[in-house]
C-alpha positions as CSV (number, residue, x, y, z in Angstrom):
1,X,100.9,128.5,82.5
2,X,100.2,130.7,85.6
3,X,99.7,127.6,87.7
4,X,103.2,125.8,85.8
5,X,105.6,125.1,88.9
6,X,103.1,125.4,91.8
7,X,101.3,122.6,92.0
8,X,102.6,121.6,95.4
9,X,101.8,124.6,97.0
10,X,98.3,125.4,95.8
11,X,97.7,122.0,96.9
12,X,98.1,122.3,99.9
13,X,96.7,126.1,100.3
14,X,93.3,126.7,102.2
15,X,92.3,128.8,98.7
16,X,94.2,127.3,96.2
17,X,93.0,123.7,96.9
18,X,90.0,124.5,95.8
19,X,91.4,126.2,92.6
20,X,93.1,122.8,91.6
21,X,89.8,120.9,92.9
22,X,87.8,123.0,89.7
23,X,90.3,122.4,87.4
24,X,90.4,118.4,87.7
25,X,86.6,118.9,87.5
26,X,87.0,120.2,83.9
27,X,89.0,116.6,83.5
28,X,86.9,115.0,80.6
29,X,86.6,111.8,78.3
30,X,89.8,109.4,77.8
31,X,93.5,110.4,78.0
32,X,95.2,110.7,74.4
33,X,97.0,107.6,72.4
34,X,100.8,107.7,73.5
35,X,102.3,109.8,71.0
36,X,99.5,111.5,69.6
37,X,99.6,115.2,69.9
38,X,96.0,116.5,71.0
39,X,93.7,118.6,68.9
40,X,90.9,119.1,70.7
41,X,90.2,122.2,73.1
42,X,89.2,119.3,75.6
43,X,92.8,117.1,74.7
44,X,94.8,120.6,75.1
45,X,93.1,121.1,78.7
46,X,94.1,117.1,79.6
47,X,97.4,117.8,78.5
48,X,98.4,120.4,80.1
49,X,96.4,119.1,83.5
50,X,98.1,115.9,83.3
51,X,101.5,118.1,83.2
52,X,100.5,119.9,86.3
53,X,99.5,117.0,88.6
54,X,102.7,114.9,87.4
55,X,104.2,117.8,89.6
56,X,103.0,115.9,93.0
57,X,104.7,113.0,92.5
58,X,107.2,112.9,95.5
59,X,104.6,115.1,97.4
60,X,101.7,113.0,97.9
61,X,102.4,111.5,101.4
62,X,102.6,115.2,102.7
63,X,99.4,115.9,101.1
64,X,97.4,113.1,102.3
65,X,98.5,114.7,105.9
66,X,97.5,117.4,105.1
67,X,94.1,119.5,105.9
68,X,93.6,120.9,101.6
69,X,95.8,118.4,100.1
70,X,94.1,115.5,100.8
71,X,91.0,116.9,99.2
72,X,92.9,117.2,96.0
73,X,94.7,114.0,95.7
74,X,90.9,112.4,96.2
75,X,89.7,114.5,93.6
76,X,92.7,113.4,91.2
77,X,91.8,109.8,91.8
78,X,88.0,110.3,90.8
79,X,88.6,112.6,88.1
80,X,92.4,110.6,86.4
81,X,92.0,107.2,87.7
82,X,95.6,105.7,87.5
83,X,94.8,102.8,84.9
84,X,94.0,105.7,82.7
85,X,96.3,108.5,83.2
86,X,99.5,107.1,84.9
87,X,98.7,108.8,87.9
88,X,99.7,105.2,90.1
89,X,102.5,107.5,91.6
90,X,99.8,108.4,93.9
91,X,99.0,104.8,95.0
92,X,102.7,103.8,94.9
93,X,103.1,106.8,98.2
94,X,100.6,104.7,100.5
95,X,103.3,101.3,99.7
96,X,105.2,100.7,102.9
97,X,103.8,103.6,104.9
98,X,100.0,101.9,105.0
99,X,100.4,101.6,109.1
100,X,101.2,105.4,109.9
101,X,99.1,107.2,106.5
102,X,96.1,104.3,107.1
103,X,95.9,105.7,110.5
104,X,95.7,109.2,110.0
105,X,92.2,111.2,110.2
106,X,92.8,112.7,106.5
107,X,95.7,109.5,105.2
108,X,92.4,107.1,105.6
109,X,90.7,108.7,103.6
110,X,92.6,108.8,100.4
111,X,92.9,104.9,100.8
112,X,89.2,104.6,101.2
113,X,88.8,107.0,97.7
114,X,92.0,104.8,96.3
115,X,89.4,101.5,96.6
116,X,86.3,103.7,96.2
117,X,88.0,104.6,92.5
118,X,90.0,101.4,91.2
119,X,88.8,98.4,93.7
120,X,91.2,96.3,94.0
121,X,92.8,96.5,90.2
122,X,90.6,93.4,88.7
123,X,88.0,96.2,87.6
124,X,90.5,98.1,85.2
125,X,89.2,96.9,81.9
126,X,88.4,99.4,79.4
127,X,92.0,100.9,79.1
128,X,94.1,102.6,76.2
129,X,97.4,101.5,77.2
130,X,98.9,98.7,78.4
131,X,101.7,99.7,80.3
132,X,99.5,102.4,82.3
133,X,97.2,99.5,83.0
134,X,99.8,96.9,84.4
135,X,101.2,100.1,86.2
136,X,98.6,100.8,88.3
137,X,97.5,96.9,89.0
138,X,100.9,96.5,90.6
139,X,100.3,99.4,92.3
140,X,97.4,98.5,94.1
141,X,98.2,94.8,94.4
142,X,101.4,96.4,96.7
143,X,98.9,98.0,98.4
144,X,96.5,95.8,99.5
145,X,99.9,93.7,100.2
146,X,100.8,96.0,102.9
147,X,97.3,96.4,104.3
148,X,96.7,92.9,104.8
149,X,100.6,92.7,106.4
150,X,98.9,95.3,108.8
151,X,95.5,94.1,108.7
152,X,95.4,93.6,112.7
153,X,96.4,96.8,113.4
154,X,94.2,98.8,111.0
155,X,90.8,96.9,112.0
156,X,90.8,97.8,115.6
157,X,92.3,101.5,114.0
158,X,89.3,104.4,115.1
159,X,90.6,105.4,111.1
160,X,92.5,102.3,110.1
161,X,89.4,100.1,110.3
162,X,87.7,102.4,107.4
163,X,90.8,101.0,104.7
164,X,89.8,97.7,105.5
165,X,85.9,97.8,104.7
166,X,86.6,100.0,102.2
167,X,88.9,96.9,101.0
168,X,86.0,93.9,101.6
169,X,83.6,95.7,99.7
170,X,85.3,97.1,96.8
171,X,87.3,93.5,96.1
172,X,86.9,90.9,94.4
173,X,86.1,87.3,96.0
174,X,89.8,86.8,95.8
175,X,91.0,89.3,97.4
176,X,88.1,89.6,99.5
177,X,89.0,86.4,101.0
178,X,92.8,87.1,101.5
179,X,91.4,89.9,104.3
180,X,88.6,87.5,105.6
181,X,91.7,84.8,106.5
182,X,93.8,87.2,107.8
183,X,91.2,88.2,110.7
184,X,88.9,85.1,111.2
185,X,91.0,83.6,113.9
186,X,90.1,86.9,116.0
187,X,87.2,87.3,114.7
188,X,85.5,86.3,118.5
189,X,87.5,89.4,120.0
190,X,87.1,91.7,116.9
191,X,82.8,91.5,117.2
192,X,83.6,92.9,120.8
193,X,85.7,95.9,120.0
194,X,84.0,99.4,119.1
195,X,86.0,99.7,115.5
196,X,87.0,96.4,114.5
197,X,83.3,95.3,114.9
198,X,82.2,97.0,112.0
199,X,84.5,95.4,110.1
200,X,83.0,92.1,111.3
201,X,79.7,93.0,110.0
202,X,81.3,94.0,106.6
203,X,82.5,90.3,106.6
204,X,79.6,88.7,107.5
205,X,77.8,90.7,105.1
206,X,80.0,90.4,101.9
207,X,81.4,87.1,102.8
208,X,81.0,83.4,100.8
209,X,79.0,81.0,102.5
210,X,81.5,78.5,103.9
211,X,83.3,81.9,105.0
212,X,80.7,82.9,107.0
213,X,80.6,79.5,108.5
214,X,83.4,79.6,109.9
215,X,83.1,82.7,111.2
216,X,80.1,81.4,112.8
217,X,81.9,78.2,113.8
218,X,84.0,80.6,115.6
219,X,81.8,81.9,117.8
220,X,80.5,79.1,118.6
221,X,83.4,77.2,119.8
């Protein structure tokens, strides 16, 4: 109750960051049945720290920016994962500002913990609602939209490049092929460029076999 109402600003406070940061560390087990009232000391706690961090919703593209806040909206991705808490708000602030918040020293890294945490929404299995579930897949497939839409941008990025092998290895082969088509055809340059050239070797290393050969096929043209 003494935190009710500021959310935002402990967020974002040198102090209070880490105040939130402890209590989403006491964030245990799986979120209550929709309409089920909790009984549990652990339920009550979810409860009432789901109805504190529904307060940054609106806030979170300031927080990513900022030096404390971004350390709390990483923490609320490990510790409520949005296919299991409604918490896709969170990934729904990175959709159509991937290019200026994918950029950003602290914005980067919230979308590498946003992959880190959910992968690219084929891993969301073992859910107890529905809605929350299809929620936070569309989410991240608007995501991962808008990265690949600024994929050759991002990968030669000193930060941007970071979203985008944080993308190859957390994907799926699907997806994980989407991003290799999008930068073969520069792949030649990319190997030659300080950022980007780690993503190359993310490629190479997570790619199929007839991907890699055409990489290869690339190069050797």
């Amino acid at each position: 109750e003494v935190m009710k109402g500021r959310a935002q600003i402990l967020s974002s406070d040198t102090y209070g960051c880490r105040v939130v940061q402890r209590v989403l560390e006491s964030c245990v087990g799986m979120p209550l049945e929709q309409g089920r009232a909790p009984h549990t000391a652990e339920e009550k706690l979810m409860e009432i720290v789901i109805q504190f961090v529904n307060e940054l919703d609106g806030y979170v593209a300031d927080l990513v920016l900022d030096q404390n806040g971004n350390h709390v909206i990483q923490k609320m991705l490990e510790r409520l994962p949005p296919h299991l808490h409604d918490t896709a708000f969170v990934v729904r602030a990175f959709v159509g500002r991937i290019r200026d918040l994918g950029r950003h020293c602290y914005g980067c890294r919230v979308v590498q913990k946003i992959f880190e945490c959910c992968g690219d929404g084929t891993r969301f299995t073992n859910d107890p609602s529905a809605i929350t579930r299809v929620k936070a897949i569309e989410a991240i497939d608007a995501l991962i939209k808008d990265v690949l839409g600024y994929a050759e941008e991002l990968v030669t990025d000193q930060y941007g490049n970071y979203i985008i092998q944080h993308l190859i290895i957390n994907s799926n082969r699907g997806n994980r092929s989407l991003v290799v088509n999008v930068l073969v055809p520069r792949v030649a340059d990319l190997a030659l460029q300080k950022f980007s050239s780690n993503v190359v070797e993310k490629m190479l290393s997570h790619a199929s076999e007839d991907e890699r050969d055409r990489i290869i096929e690339i190069w050797c043209a």
